[in-house]
C-alpha positions as CSV (number, residue, x, y, z in Angstrom):
1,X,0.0,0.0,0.0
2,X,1.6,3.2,-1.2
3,X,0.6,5.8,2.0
4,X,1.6,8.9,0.8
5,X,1.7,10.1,-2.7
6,X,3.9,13.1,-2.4
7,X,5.2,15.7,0.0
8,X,5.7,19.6,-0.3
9,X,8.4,21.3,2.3
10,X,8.6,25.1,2.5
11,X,11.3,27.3,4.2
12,X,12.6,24.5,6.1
13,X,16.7,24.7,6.9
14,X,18.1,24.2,3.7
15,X,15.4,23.7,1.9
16,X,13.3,26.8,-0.2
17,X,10.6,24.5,-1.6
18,X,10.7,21.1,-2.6
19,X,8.0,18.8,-4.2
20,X,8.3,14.6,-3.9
21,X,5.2,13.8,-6.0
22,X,4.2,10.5,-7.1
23,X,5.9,8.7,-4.4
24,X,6.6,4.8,-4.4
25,X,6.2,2.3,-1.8
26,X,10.0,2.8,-1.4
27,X,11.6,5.8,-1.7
28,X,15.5,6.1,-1.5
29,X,17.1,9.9,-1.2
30,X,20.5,9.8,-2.2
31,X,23.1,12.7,-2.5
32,X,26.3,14.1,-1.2
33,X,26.6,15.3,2.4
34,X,24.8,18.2,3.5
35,X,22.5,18.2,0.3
36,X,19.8,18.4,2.5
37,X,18.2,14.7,2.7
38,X,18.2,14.3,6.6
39,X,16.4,17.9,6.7
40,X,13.5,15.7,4.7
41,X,13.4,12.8,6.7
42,X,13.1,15.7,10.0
43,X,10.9,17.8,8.0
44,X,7.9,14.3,7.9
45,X,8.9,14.0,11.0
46,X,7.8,16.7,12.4
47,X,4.6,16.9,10.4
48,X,3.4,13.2,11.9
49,X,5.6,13.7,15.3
50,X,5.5,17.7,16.2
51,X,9.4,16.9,16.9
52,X,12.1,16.9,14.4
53,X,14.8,14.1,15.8
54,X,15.4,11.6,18.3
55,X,15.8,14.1,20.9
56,X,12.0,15.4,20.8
57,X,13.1,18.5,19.8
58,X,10.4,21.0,18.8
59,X,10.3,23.3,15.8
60,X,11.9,26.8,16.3
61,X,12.0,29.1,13.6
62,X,14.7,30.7,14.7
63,X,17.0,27.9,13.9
64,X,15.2,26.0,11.4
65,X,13.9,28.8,9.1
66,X,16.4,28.9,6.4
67,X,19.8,31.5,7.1
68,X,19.3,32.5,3.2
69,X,15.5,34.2,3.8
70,X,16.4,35.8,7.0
71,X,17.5,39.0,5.4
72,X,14.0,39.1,2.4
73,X,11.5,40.5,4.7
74,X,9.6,38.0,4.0
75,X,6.7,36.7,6.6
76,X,8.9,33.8,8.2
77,X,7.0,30.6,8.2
78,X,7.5,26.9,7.3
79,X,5.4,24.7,5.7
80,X,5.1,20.3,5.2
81,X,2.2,19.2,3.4
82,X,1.7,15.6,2.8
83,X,-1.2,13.7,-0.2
84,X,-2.3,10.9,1.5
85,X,-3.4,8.1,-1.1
86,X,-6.7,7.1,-1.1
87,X,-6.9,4.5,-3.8
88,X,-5.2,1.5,-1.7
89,X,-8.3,1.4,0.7
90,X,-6.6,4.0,3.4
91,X,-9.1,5.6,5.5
92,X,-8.5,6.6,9.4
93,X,-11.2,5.5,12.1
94,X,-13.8,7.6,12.9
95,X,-13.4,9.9,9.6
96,X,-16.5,8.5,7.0
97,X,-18.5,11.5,7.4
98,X,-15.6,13.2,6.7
99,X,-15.2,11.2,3.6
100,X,-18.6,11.7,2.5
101,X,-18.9,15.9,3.3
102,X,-15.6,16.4,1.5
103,X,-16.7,13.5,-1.2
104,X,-13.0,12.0,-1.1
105,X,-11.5,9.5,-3.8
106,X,-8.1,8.8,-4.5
107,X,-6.0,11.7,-2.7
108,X,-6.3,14.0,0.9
109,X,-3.7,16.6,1.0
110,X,-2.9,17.9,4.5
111,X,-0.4,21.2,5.1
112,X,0.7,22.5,8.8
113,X,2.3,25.6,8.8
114,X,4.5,27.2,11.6
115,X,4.7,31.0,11.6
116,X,6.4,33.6,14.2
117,X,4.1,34.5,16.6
118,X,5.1,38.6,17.1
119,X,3.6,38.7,20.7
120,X,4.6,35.7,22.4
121,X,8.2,35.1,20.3
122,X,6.7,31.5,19.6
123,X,5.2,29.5,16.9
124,X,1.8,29.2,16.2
125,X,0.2,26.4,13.9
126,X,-1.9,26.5,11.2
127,X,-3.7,23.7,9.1
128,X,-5.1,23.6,5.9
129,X,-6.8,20.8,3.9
130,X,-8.6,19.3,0.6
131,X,-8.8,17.0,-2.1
132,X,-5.5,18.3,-4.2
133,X,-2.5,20.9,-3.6
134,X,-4.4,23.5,-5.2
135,X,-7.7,23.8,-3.8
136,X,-6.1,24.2,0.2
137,X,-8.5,25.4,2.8
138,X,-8.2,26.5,6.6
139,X,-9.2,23.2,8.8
140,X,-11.5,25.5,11.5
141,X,-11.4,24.1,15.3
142,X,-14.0,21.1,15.7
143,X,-14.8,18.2,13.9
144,X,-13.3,18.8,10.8
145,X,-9.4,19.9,12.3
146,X,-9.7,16.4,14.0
147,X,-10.8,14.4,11.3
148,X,-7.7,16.0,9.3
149,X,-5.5,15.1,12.2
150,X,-6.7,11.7,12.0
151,X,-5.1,11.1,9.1
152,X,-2.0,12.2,10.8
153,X,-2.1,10.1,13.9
154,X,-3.2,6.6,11.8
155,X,0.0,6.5,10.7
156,X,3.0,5.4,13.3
157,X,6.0,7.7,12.1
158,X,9.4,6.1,12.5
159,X,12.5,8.5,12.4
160,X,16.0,6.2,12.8
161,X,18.6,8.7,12.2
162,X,22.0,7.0,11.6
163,X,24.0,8.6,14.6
164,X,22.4,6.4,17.3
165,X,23.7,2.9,18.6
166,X,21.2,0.8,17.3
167,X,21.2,-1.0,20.6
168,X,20.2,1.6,22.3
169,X,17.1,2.4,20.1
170,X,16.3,-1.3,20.1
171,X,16.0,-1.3,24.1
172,X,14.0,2.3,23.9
173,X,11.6,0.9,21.3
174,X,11.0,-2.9,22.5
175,X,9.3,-2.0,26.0
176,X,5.7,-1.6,24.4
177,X,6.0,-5.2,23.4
178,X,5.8,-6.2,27.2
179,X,2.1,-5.1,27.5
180,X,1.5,-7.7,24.5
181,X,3.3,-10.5,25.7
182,X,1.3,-10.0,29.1
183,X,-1.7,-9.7,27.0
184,X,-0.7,-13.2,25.2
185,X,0.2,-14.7,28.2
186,X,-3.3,-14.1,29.8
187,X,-4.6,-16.0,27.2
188,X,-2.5,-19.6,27.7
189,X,-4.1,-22.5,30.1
190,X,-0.7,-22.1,32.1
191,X,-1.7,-18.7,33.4
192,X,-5.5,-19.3,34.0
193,X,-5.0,-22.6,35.7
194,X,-1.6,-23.4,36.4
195,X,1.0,-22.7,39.1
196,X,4.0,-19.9,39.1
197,X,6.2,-22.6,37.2
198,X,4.0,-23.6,34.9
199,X,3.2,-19.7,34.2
200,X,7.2,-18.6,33.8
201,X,7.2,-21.8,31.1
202,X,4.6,-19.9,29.2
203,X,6.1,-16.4,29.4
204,X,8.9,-17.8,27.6
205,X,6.9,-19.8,24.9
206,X,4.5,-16.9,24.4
207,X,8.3,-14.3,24.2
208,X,9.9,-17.0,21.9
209,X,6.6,-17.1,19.8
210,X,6.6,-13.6,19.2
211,X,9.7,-13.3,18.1
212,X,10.3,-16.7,16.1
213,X,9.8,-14.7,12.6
214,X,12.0,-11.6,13.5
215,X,15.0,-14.1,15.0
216,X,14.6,-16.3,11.5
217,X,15.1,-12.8,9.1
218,X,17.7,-11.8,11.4
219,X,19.3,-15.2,11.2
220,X,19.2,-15.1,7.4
221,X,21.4,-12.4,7.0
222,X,23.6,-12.0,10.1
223,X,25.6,-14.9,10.0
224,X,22.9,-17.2,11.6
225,X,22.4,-15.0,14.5
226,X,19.0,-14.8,15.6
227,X,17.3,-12.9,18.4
228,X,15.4,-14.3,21.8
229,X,13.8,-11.9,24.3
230,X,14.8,-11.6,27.4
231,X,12.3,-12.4,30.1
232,X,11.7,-13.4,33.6
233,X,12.7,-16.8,34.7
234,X,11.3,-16.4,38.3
235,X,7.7,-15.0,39.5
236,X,9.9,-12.6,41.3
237,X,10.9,-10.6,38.4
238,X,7.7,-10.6,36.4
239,X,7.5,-7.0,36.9
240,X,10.0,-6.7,34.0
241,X,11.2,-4.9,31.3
242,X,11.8,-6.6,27.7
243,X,15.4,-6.4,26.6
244,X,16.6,-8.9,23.0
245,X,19.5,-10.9,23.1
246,X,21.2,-12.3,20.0
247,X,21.3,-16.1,19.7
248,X,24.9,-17.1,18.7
249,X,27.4,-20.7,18.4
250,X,28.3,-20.2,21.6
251,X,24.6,-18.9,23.8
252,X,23.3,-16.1,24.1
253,X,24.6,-12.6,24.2
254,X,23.6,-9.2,25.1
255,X,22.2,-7.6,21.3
256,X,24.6,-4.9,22.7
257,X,28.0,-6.3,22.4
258,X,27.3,-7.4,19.1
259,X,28.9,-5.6,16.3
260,X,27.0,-2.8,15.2
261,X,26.1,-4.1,11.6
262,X,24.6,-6.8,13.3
263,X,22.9,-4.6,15.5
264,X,21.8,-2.5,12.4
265,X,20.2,-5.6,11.2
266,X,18.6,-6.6,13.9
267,X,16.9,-3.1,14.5
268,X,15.2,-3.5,10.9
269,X,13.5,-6.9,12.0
270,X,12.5,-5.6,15.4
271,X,10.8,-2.2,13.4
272,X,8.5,-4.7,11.6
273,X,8.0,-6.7,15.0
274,X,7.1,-3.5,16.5
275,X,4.2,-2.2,13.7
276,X,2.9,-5.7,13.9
277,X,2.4,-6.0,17.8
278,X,1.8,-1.6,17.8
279,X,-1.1,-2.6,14.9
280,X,-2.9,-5.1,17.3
281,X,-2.3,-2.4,20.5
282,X,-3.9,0.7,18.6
283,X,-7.4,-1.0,18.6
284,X,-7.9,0.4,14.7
285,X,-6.6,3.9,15.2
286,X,-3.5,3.3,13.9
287,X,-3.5,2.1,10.1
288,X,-0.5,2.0,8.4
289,X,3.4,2.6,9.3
290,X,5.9,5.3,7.8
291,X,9.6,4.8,8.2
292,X,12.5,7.6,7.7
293,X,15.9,5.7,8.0
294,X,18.8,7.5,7.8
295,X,21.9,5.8,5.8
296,X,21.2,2.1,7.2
297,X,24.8,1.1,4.8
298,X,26.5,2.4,7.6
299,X,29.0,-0.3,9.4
300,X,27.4,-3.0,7.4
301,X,29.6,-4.8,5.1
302,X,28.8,-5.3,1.4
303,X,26.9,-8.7,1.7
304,X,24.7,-7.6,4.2
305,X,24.0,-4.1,2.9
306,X,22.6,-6.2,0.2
307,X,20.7,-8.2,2.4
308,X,19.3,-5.3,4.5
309,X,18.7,-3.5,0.9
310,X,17.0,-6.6,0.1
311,X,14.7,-6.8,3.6
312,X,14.0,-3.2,3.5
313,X,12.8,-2.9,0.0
314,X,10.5,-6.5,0.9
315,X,9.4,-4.7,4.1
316,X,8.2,-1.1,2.4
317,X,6.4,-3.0,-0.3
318,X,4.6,-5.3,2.3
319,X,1.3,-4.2,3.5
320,X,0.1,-1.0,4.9
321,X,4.0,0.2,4.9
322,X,6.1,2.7,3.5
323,X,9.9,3.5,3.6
324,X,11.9,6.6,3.3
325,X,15.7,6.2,3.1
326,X,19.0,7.9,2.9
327,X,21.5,6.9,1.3
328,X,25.0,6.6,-0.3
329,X,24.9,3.2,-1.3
330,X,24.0,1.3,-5.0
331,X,22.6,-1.4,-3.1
332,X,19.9,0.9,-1.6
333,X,19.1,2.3,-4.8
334,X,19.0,-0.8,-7.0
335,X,15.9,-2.7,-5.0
336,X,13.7,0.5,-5.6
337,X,12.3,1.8,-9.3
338,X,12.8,5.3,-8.6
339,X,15.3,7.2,-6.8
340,X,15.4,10.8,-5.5
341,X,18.6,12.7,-6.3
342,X,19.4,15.9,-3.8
343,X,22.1,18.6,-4.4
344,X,22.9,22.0,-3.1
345,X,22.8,25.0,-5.2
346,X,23.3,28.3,-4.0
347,X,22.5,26.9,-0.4
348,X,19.8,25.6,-0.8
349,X,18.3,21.9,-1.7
350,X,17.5,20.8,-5.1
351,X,15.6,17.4,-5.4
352,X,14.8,15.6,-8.8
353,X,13.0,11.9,-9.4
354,X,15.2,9.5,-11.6
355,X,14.8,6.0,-12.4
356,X,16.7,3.9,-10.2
357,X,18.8,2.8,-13.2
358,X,20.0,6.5,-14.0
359,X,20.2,7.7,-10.5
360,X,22.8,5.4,-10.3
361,X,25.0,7.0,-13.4
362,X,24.3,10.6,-12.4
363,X,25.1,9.4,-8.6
364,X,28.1,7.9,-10.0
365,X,29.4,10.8,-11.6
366,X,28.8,13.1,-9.0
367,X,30.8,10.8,-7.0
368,X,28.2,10.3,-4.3
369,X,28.2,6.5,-5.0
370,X,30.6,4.3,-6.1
371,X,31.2,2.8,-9.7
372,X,30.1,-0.6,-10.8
373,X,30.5,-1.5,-14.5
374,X,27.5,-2.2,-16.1
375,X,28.1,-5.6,-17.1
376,X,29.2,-6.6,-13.8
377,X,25.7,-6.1,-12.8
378,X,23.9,-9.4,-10.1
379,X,27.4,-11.1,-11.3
380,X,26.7,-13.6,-9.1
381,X,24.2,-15.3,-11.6
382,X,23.5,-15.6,-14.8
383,X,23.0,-12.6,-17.0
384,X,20.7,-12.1,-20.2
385,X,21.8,-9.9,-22.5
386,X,19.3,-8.8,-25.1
387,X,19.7,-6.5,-27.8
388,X,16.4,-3.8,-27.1
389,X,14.9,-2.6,-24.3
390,X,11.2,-3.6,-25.9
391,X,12.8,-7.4,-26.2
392,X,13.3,-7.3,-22.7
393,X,9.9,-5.6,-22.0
394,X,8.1,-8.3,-23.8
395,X,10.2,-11.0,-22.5
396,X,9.3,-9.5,-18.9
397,X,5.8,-9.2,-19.3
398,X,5.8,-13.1,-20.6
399,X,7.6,-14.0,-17.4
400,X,4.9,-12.3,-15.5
401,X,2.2,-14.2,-17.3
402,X,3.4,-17.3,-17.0
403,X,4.3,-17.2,-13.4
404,X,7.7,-17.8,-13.6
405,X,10.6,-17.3,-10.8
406,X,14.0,-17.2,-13.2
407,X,17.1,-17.7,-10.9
408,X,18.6,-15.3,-13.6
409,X,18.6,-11.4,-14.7
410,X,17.7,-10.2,-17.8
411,X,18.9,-6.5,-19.0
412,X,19.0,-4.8,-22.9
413,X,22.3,-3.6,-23.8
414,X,20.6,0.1,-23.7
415,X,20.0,-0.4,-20.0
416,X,23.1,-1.3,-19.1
417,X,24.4,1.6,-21.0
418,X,22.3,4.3,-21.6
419,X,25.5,5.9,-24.2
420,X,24.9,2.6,-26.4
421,X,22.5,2.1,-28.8
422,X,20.4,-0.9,-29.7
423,X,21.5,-3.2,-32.6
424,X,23.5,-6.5,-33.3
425,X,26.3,-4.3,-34.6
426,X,25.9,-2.0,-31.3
427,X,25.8,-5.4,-29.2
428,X,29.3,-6.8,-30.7
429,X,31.6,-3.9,-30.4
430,X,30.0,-3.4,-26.7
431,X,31.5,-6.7,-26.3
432,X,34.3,-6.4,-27.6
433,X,35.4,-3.4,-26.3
434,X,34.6,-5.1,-22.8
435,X,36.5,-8.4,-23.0
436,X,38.2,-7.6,-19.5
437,X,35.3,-6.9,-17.8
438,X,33.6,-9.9,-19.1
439,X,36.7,-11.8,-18.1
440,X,35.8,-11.0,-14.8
441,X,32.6,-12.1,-14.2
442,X,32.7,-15.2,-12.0
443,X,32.1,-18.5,-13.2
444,X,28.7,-18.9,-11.6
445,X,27.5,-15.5,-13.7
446,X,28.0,-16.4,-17.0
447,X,26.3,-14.0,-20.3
448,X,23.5,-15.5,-22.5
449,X,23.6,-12.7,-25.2
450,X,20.0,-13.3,-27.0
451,X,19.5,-12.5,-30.5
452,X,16.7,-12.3,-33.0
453,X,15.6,-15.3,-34.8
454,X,16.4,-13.6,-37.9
455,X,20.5,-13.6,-36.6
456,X,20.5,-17.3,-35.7
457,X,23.6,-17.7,-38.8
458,X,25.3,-14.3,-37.4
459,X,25.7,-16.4,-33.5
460,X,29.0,-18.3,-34.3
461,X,30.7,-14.9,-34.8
462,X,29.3,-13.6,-32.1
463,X,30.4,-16.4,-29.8
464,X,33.7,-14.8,-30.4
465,X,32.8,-11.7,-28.4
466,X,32.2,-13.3,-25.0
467,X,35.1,-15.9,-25.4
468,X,36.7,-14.1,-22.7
469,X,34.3,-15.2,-20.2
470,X,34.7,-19.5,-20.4
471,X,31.2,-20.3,-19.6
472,X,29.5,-17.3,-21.7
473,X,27.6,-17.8,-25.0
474,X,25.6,-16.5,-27.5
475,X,21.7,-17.8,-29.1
476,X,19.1,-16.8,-31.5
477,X,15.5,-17.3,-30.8
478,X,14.3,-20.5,-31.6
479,X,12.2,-20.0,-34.8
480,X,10.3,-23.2,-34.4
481,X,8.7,-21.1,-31.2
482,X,7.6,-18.4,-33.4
483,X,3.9,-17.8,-34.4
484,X,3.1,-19.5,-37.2
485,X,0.6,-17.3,-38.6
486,X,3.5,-14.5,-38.9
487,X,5.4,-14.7,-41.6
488,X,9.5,-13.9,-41.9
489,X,8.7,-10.3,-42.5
490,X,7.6,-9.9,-39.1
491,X,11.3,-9.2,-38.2
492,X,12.5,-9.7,-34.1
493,X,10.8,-10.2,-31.5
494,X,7.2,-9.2,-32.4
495,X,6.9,-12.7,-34.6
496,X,6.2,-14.3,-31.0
497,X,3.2,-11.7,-30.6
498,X,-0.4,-13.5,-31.2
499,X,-2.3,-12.6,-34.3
500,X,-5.2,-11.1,-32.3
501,X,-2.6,-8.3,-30.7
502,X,-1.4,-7.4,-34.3
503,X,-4.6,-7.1,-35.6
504,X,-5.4,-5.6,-33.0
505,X,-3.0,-2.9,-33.0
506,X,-1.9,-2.7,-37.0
507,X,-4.8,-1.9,-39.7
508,X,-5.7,-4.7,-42.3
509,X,-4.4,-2.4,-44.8
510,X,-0.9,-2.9,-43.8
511,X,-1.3,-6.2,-43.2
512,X,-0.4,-8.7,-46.5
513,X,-1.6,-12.4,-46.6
514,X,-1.6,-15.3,-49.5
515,X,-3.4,-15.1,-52.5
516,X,-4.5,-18.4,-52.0
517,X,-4.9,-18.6,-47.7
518,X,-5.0,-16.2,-44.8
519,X,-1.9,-17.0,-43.7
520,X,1.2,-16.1,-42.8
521,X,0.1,-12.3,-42.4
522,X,3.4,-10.3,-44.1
523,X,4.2,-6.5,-43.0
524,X,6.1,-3.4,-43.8
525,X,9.1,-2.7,-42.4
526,X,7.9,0.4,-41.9
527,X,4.5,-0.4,-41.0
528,X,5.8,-2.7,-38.4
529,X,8.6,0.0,-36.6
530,X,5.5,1.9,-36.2
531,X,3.8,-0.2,-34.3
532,X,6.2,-1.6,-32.0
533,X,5.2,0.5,-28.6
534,X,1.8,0.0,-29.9
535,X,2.1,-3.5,-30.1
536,X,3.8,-4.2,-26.5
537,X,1.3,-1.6,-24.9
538,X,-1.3,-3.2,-25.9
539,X,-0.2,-6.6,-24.5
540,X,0.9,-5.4,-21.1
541,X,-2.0,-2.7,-20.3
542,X,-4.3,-5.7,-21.0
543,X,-2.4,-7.6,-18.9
544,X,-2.0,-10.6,-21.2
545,X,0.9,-12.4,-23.3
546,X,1.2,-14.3,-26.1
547,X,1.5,-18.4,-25.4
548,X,4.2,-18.0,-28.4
549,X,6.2,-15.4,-26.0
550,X,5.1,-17.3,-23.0
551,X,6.7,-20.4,-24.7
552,X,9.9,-18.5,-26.1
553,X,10.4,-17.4,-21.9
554,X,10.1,-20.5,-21.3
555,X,13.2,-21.5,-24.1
556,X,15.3,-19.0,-22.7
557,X,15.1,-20.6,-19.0
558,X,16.1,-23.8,-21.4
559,X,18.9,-22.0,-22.3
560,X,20.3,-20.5,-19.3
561,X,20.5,-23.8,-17.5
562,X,21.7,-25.5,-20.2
563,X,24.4,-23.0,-20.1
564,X,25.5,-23.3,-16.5
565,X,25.4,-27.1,-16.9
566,X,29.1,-26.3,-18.4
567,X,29.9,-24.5,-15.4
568,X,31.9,-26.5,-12.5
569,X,30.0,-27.6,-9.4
570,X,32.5,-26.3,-7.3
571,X,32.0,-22.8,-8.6
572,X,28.5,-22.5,-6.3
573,X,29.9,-23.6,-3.5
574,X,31.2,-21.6,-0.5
């Protein structure tokens, strides 16, 4: 469930004005230091939290109105609006009359705004409302201000900036949990009709219950070290706080002597922990879950910043969940589809959407992450290389259809590259001009570079290019696999399309056939360039694919395992 759609911040530190609009699920900010991305983060939460960090602090507008507007004479004031998304089913308790008087669909913008107050020295606070950015009104006192702030307070807020000890914020956080494990406990036959042993037994079953699915993620990415809670073992210390230890070879440890990557790690499993026990506590008022985590790479080493990449993406794309997150990091921005770029011009903070894909090159060249050759891209599996980015798109969408779970990436040479153009020609000087790179790949990430079934006799030649990598190779869509009712002019990729989608999509004028049958159907070369967006658009808006392109997906699996049957065993092991 995507929560918010966008946010607007006004005259806040570093920032003049800045618009996030059409938000994902997952939202990474990335950008050097000081570009303003933690004053973001602080900016939401202060709108959801009235405070702007860990410390509780409150907004003061003589520090955080920005140093570059002090001088303007302009009314001091600043501003965080937020568009709450409708469309995913969100809707606070207690607001349907709301709903109905203000006939609400798909979006609810809410703005609070903090000016100087001349007689007092302070702030005063100001909200405004409606159904879009630009039809704002003043929320009066009564029932309609608290229905807007119900918006506000169904969602639990989560700021985790990235100078705490994650410890620390774990043993803050996890007391809340005690009232549900007490809760839980009430429930068991132990505590109803047993005696003080029997009761301590099911303490620890209900503790070790509650956190069975947090200890297994942690487990999976921190070296097998899971997490157990530390509870009472007496009825003298039932009145007890929760603290988490980390389950280890040798026992069990205080979570605080741990290193603090595993720590790191662990604190992203106990957040979800927390918004699924704090869910079942808010008796329906609160809804959905926000997080702002500030650079979460830090101390983590690269195979579990790709695991905690991984987890967080998973997480902010579960249910009722969203994710902000800072960043410097390629792992952090590869897991999302868009990425949010921040810089700092004249003082003050400039923010532009990118897709993941080119954040990373314009990160990469503003040195605020580091370089990774394109083709050394998930080199720990196998790579499909094909030569357009509408192959891939088809390819993708048959994937989808058919329900299939390749243990492989697929990528067109244009999206590894964006410099490169598409083309067999393109595709074979790429390749050549990259044997080293190639060379490096490791065994287990061999190359299957795809071609058309057109260039099946061109492959051999080809096989030449990616001869530096041993296990690498090179084939042409099977023709057998094409539609038969397309005949050879339907050139690439679009002969595995069905009949219905080209007819639907190109006129019968341009469409040829026998004299003497109905098919094959034959095609322009130009008429067919034409229609190539039209063509996959109208397969994957009506959510459908072709059983030839289904079957062709299918091939290509085929392929790829064929192709790391030449591969040695021991190259997968550890």
């Amino acid at each position: 469930m995507r929560l918010l759609s966008g946010v607007r911040i006004e005259n806040f530190r570093s920032i003049r004005k800045v618009d996030l609009l059409d938000l994902d699920e997952y939202s990474p900010i990335i950008g050097l230091n000081s570009s303003g991305k933690s004053n973001i983060l602080r900016a939401l939460n202060l709108f959801f939290n009235d405070q702007l960090d860990e410390e509780q602090t409150s907004i003061s507008l003589g520090r955080d109105y920005p140093d570059f507007l002090r001088r303007t004479g302009k009314r001091k004031f600043v501003s965080v609006g937020v568009s709450f998304d409708l469309s995913g089913g969100f809707r606070p308790r207690g607001t349907d009359d709301f709903f109905t008087k203000y006939e609400l669909e798909d979006t609810f913008v809410v703005q609070r705004t903090w000016t100087l107050d001349i007689l007092t020295g302070g702030t005063q606070e100001t909200v405004q409302f409606g159904k879009s950015w630009e039809v704002l009104v003043e929320a009066p006192s009564g029932d309609d201000r608290t229905a807007a702030f119900a918006f506000i307070r169904a969602i639990q807020f989560r700021y985790v900036p990235n100078h705490i000890r994650p410890a620390d914020f774990i043993e803050k956080e996890i007391q809340p949990l005690r009232e549900s494990m007490l809760t839980n406990l009430r429930r068991t036959t132990e505590f109803k009709t047993g005696g003080v042993a029997e009761t301590m037994d099911a303490l620890n079953r209900v503790a070790a219950n509650m956190l069975k699915q947090t200890s297994q993620a942690v487990a999976a990415g921190a070296q097998g070290r899971g997490v157990s809670a530390d509870v009472p073992a007496d009825f003298a210390q039932l009145a007890f706080q929760i603290a988490l230890q980390t389950v280890t070879s040798h026992g069990l440890q205080s979570t605080g002597l741990q290193g603090s990557g595993t720590q790191s790690f662990t604190l992203l499993h106990v957040l979800d922990l927390l918004d699924r026990t704090g869910r079942s506590r808010g008796f329906g008022w609160k809804k959905a879950s926000i997080w702002a985590v500030e650079e979460p790479e830090s101390f983590l080493h690269a195979g579990l910043r790709s695991r905690f990449a991984t987890d967080l993406h998973a997480y902010a794309c579960s249910q009722s969940r969203q994710v902000f997150a800072t960043a410097h990091q390629d792992e952090f921005v590869r897991v999302a589809n868009n990425a949010w770029l921040t810089s700092l011009v004249d003082d003050q903070t400039r923010i532009n959407r990118a897709s993941a894909r080119d954040a990373l090159i314009q990160s990469t060249k503003q040195r605020v992450t580091t370089f990774q050759h394109p083709l050394m891209e998930a080199s720990d599996k196998p790579l499909v290389l094909v030569e357009g980015k509408l192959d891939a798109a088809h390819l993708r969408n048959a994937i989808r259809g058919a329900g299939m779970r390749p243990l492989w990436r697929m990528v067109a040479l244009e999206e590894v590259d964006t410099l490169v153009k598409a083309g067999g020609d393109a595709l074979l000087n790429y390749l050549k001009v990259n044997q080293l790179v190639l060379a490096s790949r490791p065994p287990e990430g061999p190359i299957l570079v795809l071609r058309d079934w057109e260039d099946a006799p061109k492959v051999e030649g080809l096989k030449q290019a990616v001869a530096a990598h041993e296990y690498s190779t090179v084939t042409a869509c099977s023709e057998e696999l094409c539609n038969p009712e397309l005949g050879t002019t339907f050139r690439g990729i679009e002969r595995f399309l069905s009949t219905d989608t080209v007819r639907a999509v190109i006129p019968t004028s341009a469409l040829g056939r026998p004299a003497e049958s109905e098919f094959p159907l034959s095609v322009t070369k130009s008429s067919l360039d034409g229609a190539k967006n039209k063509l996959l658009e109208h397969d994957v808006k009506s959510g459908t694919s072709s059983p030839y392109m289904r079957n062709l997906a299918g091939w290509l699996d085929q392929q790829v395992a064929a192709m790391l049957d030449g591969v040695p065993v021991d190259s997968f092991l550890f």
